[in-house]
C-alpha positions, 0 to 999 in steps of 0.5 A, spaced: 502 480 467 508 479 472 513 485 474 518 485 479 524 488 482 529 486 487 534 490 490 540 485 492 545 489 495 543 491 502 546 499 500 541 500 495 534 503 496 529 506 494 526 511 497 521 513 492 519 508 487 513 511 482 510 506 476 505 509 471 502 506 465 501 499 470 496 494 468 493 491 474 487 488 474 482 484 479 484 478 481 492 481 480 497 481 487 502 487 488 507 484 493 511 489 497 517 487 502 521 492 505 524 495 512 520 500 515 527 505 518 528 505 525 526 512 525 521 511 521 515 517 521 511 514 516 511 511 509 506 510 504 504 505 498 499 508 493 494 505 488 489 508 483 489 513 476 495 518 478 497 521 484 490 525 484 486 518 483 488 514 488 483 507 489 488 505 496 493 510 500 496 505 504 499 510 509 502 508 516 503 512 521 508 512 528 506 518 531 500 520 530 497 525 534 490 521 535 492 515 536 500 513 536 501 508 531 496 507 526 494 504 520 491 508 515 488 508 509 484 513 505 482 514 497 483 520 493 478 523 488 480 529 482 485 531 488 480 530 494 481 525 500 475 522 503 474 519 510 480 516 513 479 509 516 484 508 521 486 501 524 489 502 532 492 495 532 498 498 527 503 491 527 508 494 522 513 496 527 519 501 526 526 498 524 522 491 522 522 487 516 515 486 512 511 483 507 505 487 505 500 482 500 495 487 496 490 483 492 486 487 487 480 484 487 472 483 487 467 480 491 462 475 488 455 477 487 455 483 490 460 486 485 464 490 489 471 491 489 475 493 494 483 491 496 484 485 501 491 487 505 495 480 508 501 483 514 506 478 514 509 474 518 502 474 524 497 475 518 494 480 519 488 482 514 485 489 512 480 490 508 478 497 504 473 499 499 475 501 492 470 507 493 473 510 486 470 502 482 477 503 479 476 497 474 484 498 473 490 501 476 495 503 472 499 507 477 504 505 483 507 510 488 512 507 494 514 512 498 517 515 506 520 512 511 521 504 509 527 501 505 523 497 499 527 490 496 522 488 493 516 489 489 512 484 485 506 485 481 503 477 479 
C-alpha cells in the first residue's frame, strides 16, 4: 500500500489532516514533512483505532511548564492516556523544516511491537512500545502548530 499527499504551493496548508479506514501494518512507514510555525506551541501526530485508540501521540511541545521544550510521546486507551514518556533533547525547533520518519514495526524474537521514530536531517531516533499491540492502525491525525507538505505512507 503506498498513499501520498504533496502540497505544491507554499500557500496552502494543512492545519488539520485526519485519515480513517488506513491500513498500516508492521514493516509500513509513514513519512511526515513540514514546518513546525515560528510561533509554534505544539503540533501533534496520532496513530492508533480512532481518536480514543491511540497506539502513538506524537506530541512535541515548545513550553511546557516541566521541562521547556520537549518531546513527548504517550498512548491512549478507551479514551485514557497512559504514562508520558518525555525526551528532554527536543531537536524540532520553531520555525524549522523537518522530516519525521515512523516505522510500524515488530521486533525479532521477542514480538513486541513498537514505533521507531527517525528526526531528520541529525538523525535523531526514538523509540515508543506499541502498548495497545495494535496489529493495524487504521487512523492518522496531524495537527497544531506545524504546516504539513507531505505525508507518505510506504
Amino acid at each position: 500500500m503506498s498513499l501520498s499527499l504533496i502540497c505544491a504551493s507554499p500557500i496552502f496548508f494543512f492545519q488539520e489532516l485526519e485519515l480513517k479506514n488506513v491500513n498500516l501494518r508492521p514493516g509500513d512507514k509513514l513519512k511526515v514533512k513540514g514546518e513546525i510555525l515560528h510561533d509554534a506551541e505544539r503540533f501533534q501526530i496520532d496513530l492508533g483505532l480512532d481518536s480514543e485508540d491511540l497506539a502513538l501521540h506524537f506530541n512535541p511541545h515548545y513550553h511546557d511548564d516541566a521541562d521547556g521544550a520537549v518531546l513527548v510521546c504517550n498512548s491512549k486507551t478507551a479514551g485514557c492516556w497512559g504514562d508520558e514518556k518525555r525526551e528532554i533533547h527536543n531537536l524540532l525547533l520553531r520555525g524549522s523544516e523537518v522530516k519525521v520518519r515512523k516505522c510500524f514495526k515488530g521486533k525479532l524474537f521477542t514480538k513486541i511491537k513498537c514505533f521507531l521514530f527517525q528526526i531528520l536531517p541529525d538523525g535523531q531516533e526514538m523509540q515508543f512500545p506499541n502498548r495497545a499491540d495494535m496489529d493495524v492502525i487504521t487512523y492518522i491525525r496531524a495537527a497544531g502548530d506545524f504546516k504539513l507538505t507531505s505525508f507518505k505512507i510506504c
